[in-house]
N, C-alpha and C positions, 0 to 999 in steps of 0.2 A: 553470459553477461559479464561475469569478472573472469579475465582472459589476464596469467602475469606477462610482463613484457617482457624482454630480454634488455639489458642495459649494456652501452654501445662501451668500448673500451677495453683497456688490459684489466682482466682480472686483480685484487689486491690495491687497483690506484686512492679509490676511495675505503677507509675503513670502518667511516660509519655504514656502508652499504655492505648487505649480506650476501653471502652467493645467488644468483640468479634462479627464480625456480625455472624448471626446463618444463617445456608442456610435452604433453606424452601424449603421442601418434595411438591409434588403437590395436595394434599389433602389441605397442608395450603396456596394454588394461588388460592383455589375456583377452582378446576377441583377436580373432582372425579377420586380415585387411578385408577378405569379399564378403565377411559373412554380415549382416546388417545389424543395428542393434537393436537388442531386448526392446520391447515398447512395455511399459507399465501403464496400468491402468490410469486414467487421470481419475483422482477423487477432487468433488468439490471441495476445498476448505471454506471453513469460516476466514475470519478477517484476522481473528487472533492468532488461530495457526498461521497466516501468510505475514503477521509481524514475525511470529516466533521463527517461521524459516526465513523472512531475511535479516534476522539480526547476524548469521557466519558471512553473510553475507559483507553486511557493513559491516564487521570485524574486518575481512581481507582489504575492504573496500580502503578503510581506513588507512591500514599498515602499509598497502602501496601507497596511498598519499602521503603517506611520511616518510618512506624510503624515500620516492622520488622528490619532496619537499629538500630531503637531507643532503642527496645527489645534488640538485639543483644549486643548493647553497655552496655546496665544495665545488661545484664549478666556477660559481658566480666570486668565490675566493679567490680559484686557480687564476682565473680570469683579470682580475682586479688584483694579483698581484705581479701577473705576467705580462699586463697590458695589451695581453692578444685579443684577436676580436674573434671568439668562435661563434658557429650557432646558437640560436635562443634553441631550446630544450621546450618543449609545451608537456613534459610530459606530466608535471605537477599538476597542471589544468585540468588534462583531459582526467587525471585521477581525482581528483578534486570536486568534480564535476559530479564523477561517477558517484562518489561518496555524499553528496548530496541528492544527485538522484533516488537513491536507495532508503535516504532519510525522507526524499517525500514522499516516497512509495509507502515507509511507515506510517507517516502523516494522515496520508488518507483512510488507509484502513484504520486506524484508530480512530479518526472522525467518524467515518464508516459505522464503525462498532459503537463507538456514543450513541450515534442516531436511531441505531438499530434498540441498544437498548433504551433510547428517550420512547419508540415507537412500542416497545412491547409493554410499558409500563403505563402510557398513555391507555393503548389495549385491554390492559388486565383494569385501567380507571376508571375507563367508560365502558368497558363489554365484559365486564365479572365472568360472563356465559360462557366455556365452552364452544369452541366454533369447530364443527366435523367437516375438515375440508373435501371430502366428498361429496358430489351431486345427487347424492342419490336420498332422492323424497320417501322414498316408502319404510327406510327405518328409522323409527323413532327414538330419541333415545332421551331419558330425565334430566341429564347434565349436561348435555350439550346441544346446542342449535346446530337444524341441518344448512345448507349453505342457502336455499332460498328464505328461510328464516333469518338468517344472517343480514342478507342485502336487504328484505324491510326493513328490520331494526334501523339499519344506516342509513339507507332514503329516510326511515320516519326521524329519526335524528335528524339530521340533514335538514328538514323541512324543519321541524320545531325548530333549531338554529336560525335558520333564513326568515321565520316567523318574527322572534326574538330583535332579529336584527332589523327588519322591518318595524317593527313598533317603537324601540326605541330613535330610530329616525324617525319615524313620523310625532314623537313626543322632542323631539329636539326642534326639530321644523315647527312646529305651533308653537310652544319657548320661544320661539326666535323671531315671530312674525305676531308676537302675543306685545311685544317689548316694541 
């Protein structure tokens, strides 16, 4: 996802820009070119861990937008004071880009995680009970509902709400045709 670029020119011309990092082939990671790579296992994260891994993320994301920010400017100098007319440069953009990309990628998972925790707090509000998310009817247990005792509970919620909301519309309907 965050690939550095190589920046076009003599080395030394800009001094606000740092040497180039060089991307490295997999002969220079210590794997050999035919052999394939390592697979690791995928674990699920939550949402916090997927902010926490990409914030190095949008660290690098950033620094290239500023490199190339700072590049772009000593061009747009070079430029403006040599009256040449070179190439526009997009490279700020597409890093810029990137760099906000990364930031909505945070975005959501932290929405994500709000909602998750508005849901489990809602849960412990209205279902205090223990829910054994296994199907299985024949163990009992005192602290916790098995999972077909689970889904009455919420159909019979479900209906007393629908109840609820019925009566008070049909108490607004007579108000309203009372007048």
């Amino acid at each position: 996802m965050n690939i550095p670029m190589q920046q076009p020119g003599p080395m030394g011309m800009n001094p606000m820009v740092q040497s180039n990092p060089v991307q490295m082939g997999p002969a220079q990671h210590g794997m050999h070119p035919n052999q394939p790579p390592m697979q690791q296992p995928q674990e699920k994260l939550d949402n916090i861990s997927k902010v926490k891994s990409l914030v190095g993320p949008l660290r690098d994301s950033l620094s290239l937008a500023l490199k190339s920010a700072a590049q772009t400017l000593y061009q747009n100098n070079l430029i403006d004071t040599s009256k040449g007319a070179d190439p526009q440069d997009y490279r700020f953009n597409k890093n810029i880009e990137e760099f906000f990309a990364i930031c909505d990628q945070i975005e959501l998972h932290l929405k994500t995680s709000i909602e998750c925790i508005n849901q489990h707090s809602m849960s412990t509000r209205y279902m205090p009970v223990n829910v054994n998310p296994l199907r299985i009817d024949n163990i009992p247990s005192p602290d916790a509902l098995n999972y077909p005792q689970y889904l009455m509970t919420a159909r019979s919620q479900v209906q007393y709400t629908r109840d609820v909301h019925n009566a008070l519309s049909n108490a607004a309907r007579s108000i309203a045709n009372n007048e």
